[in-house]
C-alpha positions as CSV (number, residue, x, y, z in Angstrom):
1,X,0.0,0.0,0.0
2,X,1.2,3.2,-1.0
3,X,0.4,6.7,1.2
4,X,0.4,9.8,-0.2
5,X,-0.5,13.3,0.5
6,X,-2.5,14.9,-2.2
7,X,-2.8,18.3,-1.2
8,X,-0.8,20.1,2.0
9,X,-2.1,23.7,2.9
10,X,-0.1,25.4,5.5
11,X,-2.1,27.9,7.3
12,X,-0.9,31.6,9.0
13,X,-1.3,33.5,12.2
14,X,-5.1,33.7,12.4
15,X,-5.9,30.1,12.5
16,X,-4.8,29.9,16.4
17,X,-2.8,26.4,17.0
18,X,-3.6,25.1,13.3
19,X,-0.9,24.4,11.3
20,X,-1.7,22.9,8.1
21,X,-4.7,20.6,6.3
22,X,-3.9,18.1,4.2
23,X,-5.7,15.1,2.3
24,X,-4.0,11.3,2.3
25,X,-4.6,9.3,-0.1
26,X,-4.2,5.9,0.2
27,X,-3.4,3.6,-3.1
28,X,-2.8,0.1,-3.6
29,X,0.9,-0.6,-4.9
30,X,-0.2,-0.6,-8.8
31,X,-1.5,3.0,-8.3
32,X,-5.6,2.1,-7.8
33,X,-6.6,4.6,-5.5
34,X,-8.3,2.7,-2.3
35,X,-9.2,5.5,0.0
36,X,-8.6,9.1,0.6
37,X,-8.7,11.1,4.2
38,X,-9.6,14.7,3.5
39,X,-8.7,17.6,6.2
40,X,-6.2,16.2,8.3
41,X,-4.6,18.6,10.5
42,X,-1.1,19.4,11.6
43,X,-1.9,21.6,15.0
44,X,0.6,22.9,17.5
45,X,-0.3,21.6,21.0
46,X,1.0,21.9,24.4
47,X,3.6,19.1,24.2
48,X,4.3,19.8,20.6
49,X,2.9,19.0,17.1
50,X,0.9,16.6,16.5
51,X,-1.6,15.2,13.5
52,X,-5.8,15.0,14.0
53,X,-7.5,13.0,11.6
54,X,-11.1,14.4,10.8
55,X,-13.5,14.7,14.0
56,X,-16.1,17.0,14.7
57,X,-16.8,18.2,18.2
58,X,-20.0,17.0,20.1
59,X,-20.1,18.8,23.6
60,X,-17.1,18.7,25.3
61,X,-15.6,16.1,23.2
62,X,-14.6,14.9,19.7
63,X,-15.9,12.3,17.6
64,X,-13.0,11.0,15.6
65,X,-14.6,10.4,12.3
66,X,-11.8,8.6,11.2
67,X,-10.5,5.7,12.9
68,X,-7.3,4.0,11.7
69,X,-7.8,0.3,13.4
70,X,-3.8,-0.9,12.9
71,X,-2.1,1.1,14.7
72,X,1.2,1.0,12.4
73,X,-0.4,2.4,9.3
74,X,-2.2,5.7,11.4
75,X,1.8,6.0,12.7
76,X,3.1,6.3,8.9
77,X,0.3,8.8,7.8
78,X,1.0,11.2,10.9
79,X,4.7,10.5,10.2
80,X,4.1,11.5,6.7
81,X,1.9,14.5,7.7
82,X,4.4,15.7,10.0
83,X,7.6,15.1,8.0
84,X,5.9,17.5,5.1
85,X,5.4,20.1,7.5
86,X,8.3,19.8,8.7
87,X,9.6,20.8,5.1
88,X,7.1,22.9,4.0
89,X,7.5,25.2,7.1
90,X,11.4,24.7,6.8
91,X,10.5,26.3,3.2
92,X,8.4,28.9,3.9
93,X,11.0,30.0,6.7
94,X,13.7,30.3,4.1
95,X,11.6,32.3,1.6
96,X,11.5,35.0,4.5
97,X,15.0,35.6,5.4
């Protein structure tokens, strides 16, 4: 399986602790697309970054509308989300000076 980010949106000053968006895609190996995750977010927390999948909020807490059940595939798409933030901020940083 093949994971892929289709489009990455880094966000500025005015959307608080939010970082970026992106959508995952997910393809089988010979390129058939199987699923696609749209508006993950990238959001600067207390103890650092970290990825959300899609939720909505209900109350006082979230409903995670996406639920990764194996544990090692929703640790290579936050990996992946966070490695291309990593960059695109690293970018966007060297743009300015």
């Amino acid at each position: 399986m093949k994971i892929g980010i289709k489009s990455f949106k880094l966000t500025g000053p005015a959307a608080g602790t939010l970082r970026a968006t992106a959508d995952v895609q997910l393809a089988y190996s010979n390129g058939r697309k199987l699923l696609t995750i749209r508006d993950a977010k990238v959001i600067e927390g207390k103890e650092g970054l970290f990825v959300s999948l899609p939720s909505i909020k209900r109350g006082e807490r979230y409903l995670h509308l996406v639920v990764v059940e194996d544990l090692e595939l929703e640790e290579k798409i936050k990996t992946l989300l966070l490695g291309q933030y990593v960059l695109e901020a690293g970018k966007k940083e060297g743009k300015k000076q």
